[in-house]
C-alpha positions in Angstrom: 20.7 -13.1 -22.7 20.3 -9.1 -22.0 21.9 -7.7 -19.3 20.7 -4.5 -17.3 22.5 -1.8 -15.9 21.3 0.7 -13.4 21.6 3.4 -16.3 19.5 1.2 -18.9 17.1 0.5 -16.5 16.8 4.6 -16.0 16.8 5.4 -19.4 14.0 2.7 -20.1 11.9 4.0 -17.3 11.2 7.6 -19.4 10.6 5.4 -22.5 7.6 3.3 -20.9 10.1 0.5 -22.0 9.7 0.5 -25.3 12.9 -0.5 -26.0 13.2 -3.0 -23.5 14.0 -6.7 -24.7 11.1 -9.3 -23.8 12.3 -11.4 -21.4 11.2 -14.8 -23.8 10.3 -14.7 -27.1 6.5 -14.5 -27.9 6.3 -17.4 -30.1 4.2 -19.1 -32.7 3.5 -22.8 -33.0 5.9 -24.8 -35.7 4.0 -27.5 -37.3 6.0 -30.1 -35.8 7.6 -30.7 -32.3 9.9 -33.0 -30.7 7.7 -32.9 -27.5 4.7 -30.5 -26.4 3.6 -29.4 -23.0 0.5 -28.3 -22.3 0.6 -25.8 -19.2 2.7 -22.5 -19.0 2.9 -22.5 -15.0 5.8 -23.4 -13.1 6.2 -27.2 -14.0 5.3 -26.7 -17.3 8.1 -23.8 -17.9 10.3 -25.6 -15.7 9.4 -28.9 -17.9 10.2 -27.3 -21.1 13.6 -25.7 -19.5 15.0 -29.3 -18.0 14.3 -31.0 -21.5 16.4 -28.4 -23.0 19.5 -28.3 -20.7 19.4 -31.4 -19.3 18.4 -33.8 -22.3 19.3 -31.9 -25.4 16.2 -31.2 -26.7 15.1 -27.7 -27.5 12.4 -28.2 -30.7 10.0 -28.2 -28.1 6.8 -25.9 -27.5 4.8 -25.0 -24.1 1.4 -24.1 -24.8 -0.7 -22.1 -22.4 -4.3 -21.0 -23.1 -3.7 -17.8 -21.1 -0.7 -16.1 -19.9 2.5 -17.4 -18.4 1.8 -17.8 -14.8 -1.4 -16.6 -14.6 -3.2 -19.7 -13.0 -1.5 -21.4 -10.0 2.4 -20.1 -10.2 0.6 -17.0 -9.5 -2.2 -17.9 -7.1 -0.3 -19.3 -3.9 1.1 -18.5 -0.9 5.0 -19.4 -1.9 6.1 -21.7 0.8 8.9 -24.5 0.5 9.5 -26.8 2.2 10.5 -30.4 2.5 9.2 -31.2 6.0 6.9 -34.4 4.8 6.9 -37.9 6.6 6.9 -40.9 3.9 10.7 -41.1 2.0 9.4 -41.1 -1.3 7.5 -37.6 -0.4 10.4 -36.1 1.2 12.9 -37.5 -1.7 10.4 -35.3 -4.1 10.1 -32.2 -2.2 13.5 -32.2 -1.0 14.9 -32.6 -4.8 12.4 -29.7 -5.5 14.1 -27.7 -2.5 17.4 -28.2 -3.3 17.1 -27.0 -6.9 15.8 -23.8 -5.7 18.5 -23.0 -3.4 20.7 -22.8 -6.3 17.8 -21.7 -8.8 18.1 -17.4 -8.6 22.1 -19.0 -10.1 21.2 -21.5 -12.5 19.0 -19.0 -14.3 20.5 -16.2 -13.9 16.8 -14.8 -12.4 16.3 -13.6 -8.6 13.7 -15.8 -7.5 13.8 -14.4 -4.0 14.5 -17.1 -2.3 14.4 -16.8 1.7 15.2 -19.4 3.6 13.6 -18.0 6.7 12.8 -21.5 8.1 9.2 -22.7 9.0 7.6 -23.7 12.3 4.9 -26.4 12.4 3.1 -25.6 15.6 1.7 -28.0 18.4 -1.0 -27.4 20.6 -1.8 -30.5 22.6 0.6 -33.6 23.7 -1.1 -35.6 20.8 0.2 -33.1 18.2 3.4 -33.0 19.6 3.9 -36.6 19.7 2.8 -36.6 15.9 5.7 -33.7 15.2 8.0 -35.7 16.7 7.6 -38.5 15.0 7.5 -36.6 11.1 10.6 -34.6 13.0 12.4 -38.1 13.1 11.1 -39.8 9.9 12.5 -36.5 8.4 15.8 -37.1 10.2 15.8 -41.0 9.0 15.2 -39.8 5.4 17.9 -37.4 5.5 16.5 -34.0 5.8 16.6 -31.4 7.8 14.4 -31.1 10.8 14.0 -31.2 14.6 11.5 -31.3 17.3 11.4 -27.7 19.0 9.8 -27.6 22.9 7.6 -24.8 24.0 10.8 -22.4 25.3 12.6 -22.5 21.9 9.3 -22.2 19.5 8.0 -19.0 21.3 11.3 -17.5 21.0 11.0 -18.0 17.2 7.8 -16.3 17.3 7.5 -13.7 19.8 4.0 -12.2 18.8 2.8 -15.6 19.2 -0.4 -15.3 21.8 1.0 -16.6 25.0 -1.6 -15.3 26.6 -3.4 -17.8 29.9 -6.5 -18.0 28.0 -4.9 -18.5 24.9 -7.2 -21.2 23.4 -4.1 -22.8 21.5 -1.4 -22.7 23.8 1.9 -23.3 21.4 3.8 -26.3 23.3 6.4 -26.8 20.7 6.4 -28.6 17.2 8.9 -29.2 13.7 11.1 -26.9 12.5 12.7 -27.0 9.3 15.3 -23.9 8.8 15.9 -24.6 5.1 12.7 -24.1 4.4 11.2 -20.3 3.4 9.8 -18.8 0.7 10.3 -17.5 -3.2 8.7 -15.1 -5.2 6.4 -17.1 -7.3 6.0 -14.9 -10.3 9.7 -14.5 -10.6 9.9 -18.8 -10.4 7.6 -18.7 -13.5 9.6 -15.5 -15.5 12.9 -17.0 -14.4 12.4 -20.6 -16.1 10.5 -19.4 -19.1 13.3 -16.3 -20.0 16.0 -19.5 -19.6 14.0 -21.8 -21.6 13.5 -19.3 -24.2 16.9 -18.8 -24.7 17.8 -22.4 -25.0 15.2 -22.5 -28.1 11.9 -23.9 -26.5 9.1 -21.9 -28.1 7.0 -20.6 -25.5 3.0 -20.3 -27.2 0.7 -18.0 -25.0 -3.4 -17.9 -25.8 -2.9 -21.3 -27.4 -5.8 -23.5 -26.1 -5.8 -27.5 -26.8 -9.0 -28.4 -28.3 -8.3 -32.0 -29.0 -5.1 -34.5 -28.5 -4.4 -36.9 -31.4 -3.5 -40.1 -31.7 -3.1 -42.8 -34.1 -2.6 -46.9 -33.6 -2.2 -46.0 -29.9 0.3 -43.3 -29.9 0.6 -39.8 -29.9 0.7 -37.8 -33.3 -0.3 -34.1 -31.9 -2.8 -31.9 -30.6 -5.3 -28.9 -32.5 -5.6 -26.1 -31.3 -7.0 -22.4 -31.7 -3.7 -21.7 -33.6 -4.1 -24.9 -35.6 -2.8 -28.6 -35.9 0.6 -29.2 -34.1 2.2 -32.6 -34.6 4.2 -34.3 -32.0 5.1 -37.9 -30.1 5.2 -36.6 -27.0 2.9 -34.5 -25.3 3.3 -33.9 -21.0 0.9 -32.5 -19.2 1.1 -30.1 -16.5 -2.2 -28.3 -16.6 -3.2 -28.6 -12.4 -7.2 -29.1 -12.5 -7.3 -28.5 -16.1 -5.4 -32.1 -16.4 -9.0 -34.5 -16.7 -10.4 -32.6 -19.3 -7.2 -32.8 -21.0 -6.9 -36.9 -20.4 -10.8 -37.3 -21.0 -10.1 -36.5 -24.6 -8.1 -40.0 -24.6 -10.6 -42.1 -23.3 -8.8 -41.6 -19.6 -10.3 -40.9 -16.5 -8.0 -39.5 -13.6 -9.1 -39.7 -9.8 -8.9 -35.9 -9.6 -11.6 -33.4 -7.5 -10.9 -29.7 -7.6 -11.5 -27.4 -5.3 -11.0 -23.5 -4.3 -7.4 -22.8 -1.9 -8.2 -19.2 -0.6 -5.4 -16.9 0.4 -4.9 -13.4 2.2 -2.8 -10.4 2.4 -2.8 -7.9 4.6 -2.2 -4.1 4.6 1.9 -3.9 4.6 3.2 -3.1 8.1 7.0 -2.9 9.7 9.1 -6.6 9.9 7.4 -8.4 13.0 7.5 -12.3 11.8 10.9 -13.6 10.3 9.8 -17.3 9.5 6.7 -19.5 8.5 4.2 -20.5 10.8 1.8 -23.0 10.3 -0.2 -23.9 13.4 -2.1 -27.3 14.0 -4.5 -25.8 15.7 -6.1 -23.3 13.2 -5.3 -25.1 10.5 -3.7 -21.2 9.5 -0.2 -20.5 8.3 1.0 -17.2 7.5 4.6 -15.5 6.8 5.7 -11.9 6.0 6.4 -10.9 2.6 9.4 -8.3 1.3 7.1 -5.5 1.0 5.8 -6.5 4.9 2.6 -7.5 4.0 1.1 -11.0 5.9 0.4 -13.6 3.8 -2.0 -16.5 5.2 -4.0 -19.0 4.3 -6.2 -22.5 5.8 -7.8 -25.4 5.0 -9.5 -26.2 1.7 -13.2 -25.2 0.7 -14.3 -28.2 0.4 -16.9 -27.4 -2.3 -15.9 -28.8 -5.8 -15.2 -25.7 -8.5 -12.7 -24.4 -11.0 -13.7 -21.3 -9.5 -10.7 -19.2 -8.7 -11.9 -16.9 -6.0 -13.3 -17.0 -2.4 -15.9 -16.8 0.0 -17.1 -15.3 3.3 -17.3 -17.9 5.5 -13.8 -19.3 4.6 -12.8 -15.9 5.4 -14.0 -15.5 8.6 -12.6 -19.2 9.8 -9.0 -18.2 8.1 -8.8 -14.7 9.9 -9.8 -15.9 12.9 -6.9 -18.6 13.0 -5.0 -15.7 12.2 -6.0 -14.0 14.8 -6.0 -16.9 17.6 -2.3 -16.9 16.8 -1.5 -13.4 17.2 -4.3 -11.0 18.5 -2.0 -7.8 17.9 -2.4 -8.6 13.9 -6.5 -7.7 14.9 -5.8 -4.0 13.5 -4.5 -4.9 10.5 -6.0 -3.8 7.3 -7.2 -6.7 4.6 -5.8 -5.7 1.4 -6.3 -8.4 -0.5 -7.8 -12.0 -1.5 -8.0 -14.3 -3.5 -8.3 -18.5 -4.6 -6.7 -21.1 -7.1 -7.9 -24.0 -8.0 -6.0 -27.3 -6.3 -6.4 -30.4 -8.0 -6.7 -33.6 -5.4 -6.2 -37.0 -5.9 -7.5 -39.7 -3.1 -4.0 -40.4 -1.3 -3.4 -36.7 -1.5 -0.1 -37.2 -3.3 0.7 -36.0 -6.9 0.6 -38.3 -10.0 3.7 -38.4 -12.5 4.1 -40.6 -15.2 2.5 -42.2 -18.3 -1.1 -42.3 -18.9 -3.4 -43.9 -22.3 -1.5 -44.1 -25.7 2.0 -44.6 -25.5 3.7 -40.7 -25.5 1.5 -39.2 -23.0 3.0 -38.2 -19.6 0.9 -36.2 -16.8 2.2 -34.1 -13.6 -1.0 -33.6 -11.4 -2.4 -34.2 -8.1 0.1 -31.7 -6.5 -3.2 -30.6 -4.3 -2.0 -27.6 -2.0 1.7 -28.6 -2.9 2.5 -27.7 -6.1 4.8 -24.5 -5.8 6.6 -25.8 -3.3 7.5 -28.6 -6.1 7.7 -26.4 -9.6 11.8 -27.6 -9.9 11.5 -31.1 -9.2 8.1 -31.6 -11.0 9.9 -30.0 -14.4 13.1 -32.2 -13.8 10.8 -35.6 -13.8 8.7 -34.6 -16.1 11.1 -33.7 -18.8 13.1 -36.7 -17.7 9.5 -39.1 -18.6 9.8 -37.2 -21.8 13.4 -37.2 -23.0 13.8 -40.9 -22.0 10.0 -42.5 -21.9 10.9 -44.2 -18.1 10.6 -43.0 -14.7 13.3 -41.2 -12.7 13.7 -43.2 -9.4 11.8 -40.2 -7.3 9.4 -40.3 -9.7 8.7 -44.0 -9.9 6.5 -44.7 -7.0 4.0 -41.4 -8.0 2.2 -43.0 -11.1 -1.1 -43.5 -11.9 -1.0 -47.2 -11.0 0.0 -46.9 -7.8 -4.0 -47.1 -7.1 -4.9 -50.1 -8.7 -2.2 -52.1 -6.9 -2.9 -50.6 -3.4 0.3 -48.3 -2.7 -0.8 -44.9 -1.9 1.2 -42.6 -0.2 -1.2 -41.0 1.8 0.1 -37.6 3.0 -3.6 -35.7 3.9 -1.7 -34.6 6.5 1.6 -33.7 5.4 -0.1 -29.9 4.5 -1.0 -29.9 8.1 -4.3 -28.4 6.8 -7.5 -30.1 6.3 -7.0 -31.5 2.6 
């Protein structure tokens, strides 16, 4: 692994960084494999890096049709958190959250991880009696969070419109201080520069035309770059993931549909935590470089679309702006949408699916960021071993046909 002083970086800035090592190796396809994945986003990278450090195996290949991070990992609004109400939700998320607090270490990447905590706010005595309820299912399941009143939720968010005609007063709601944000471009770079170096080839512009199989398992996949042969294949393609299962004979309960998110013009440090409020449906939190970064609800129009539209706008901003009129004369600088794949409880799918070899890690709906560590460590786990982690167990696909959903629509706190 290359290290970087401040006098390499300086000489490499009047070189363009020509010389400059690439942080993974641009790879081609082997013709064999011990174990393909098909995505190049967070859990895919992350899926490729677990195999290899915590199983042993490093003859493995992540294929992306694009480039590394350039569909979700890079279209989000990089909150985590673990602040969910059913155990086996909070046992994922909170796995997820405690590998990134030690993630920026592990591979040897800042991830810019800020643990700047995150307030879920209330605005009637029926939402508060909701928060405290997730508040103590979160303290049951062993996780961090607590029931804020009015007094102590205001102080965390000064600009907050107190204001007597303030439409949603705030009366309290969940905190969770070990939750924050990370830099999501540097979660992706981070887990593919260590995955690299273990020896998992990383294949960018490599597109899966077809997944093969023989006697009911898996022998490989083609693609653009040619046949690849395998007996393991996990996917971790977000709304891509059907299409990909379809060419099995496998239908997945998946719909699709457009998250939009914001930025605004940069401005001086005026909101130190996350806010989501119940109310608006809007969150929004302060990036490094000061800019506000919000989102809302879904668009509830199916697409694979990754952009936005007006009227989503307008009901986004004006959240934004129900919860703090001073933000009105900001500047939009920015925005954007990524596609959020859904599945009926709104809980992600992990495990086996059609001929024996073929794992999936989908559903993640507005969640999957949030989850990129834990998703990768199950995954890879499915992979090396061909049976579910514990956490993992109570997320696969047949948790429909036999009735046990785990239904958290509301555990966003947006409308999913």
């Amino acid at each position: 692994m290359q290290e970087y002083s401040a006098l390499s970086l300086f000489k490499n800035a009047f070189t363009s960084h020509k010389k400059w090592q690439p942080a993974w190796r641009k790879a081609t396809p082997k013709k064999v494999y011990d174990a393909i994945i098909i995505g190049g986003g967070g859990h895919g990278l992350a899926t490729g890096y677990y195999l290899a450090k915590n199983h042993g195996i490093k003859n493995v290949a992540v294929l992306e049709r694009g480039w590394i991070g350039g569909g979700n990992t890079g279209r989000n609004t990089t909150v985590i958190r673990s602040n969910y109400f059913y155990p086996e939700s909070v046992a994922l998320y909170d796995l997820a959250l405690r590998l990134y607090e030690g993630l920026s270490k592990e591979l040897n990447y800042n991830v810019m991880l800020s643990q700047r905590g995150m307030l879920i706010g209330a605005h009637t005595p029926m939402q508060m009696e909701i928060c405290q309820r997730i508040a103590n299912a979160m303290q049951l399941n062993g996780v961090d969070g607590e029931l804020m009143g009015a007094e102590e939720a205001r102080e965390r968010v000064p600009l907050y419109n107190s204001n007597e005609d303030a439409r949603y007063e705030l009366m309290g709601g969940i905190w969770q201080g070990r939750a924050g944000v990370a830099r999501h471009d540097a979660v992706a770079w981070g887990y593919a520069r260590a995955a690299s170096d273990m020896g998992v080839d990383i294949v960018e512009g490599c597109e899966v035309y077809d997944i093969i199989m023989k006697n009911g398992r898996i022998t490989g996949v083609e693609t653009n770059l040619g046949s690849i042969q395998t007996e393991n294949i996990g996917i971790a393609a977000a709304g891509a993931t059907p299409s990909l299962t379809q060419m099995v004979g496998v239908d997945l309960p998946i719909h699709t549909y457009a998250l939009q998110a914001f930025v605004s013009e940069p401005v001086k440090p005026c909101l130190d935590t996350v806010i989501l409020a119940l109310g608006t449906g809007t969150y929004v939190s302060q990036s490094d470089k000061g800019e506000l970064v919000f989102g809302g609800g879904l668009d509830r129009v199916p697409t694979h679309g990754q952009k936005g539209n007006l009227p989503v706008q307008e009901e986004v901003i004006s959240g934004l702006l129900e919860m703090f009129p001073a933000f009105g004369q900001l500047k939009l600088l920015r925005q954007w949408g990524g596609v959020v794949d859904v599945v009926p409880d709104s809980s992600p799918v992990i495990g086996p699916v059609g001929p024996d070899g073929l794992f999936i890690n989908c559903g993640w709906g507005t969640g999957g960021f949030k989850a990129i560590p834990a998703g990768g460590w199950l995954l890879a786990h499915l992979l090396a071993t061909g049976e579910h982690h514990e956490i993992s167990r109570p997320f696969d696909l047949c948790r429909f046909a036999e009735g046990r959903l785990i239904d958290e629509a509301a555990g966003s706190g947006i409308a999913h």
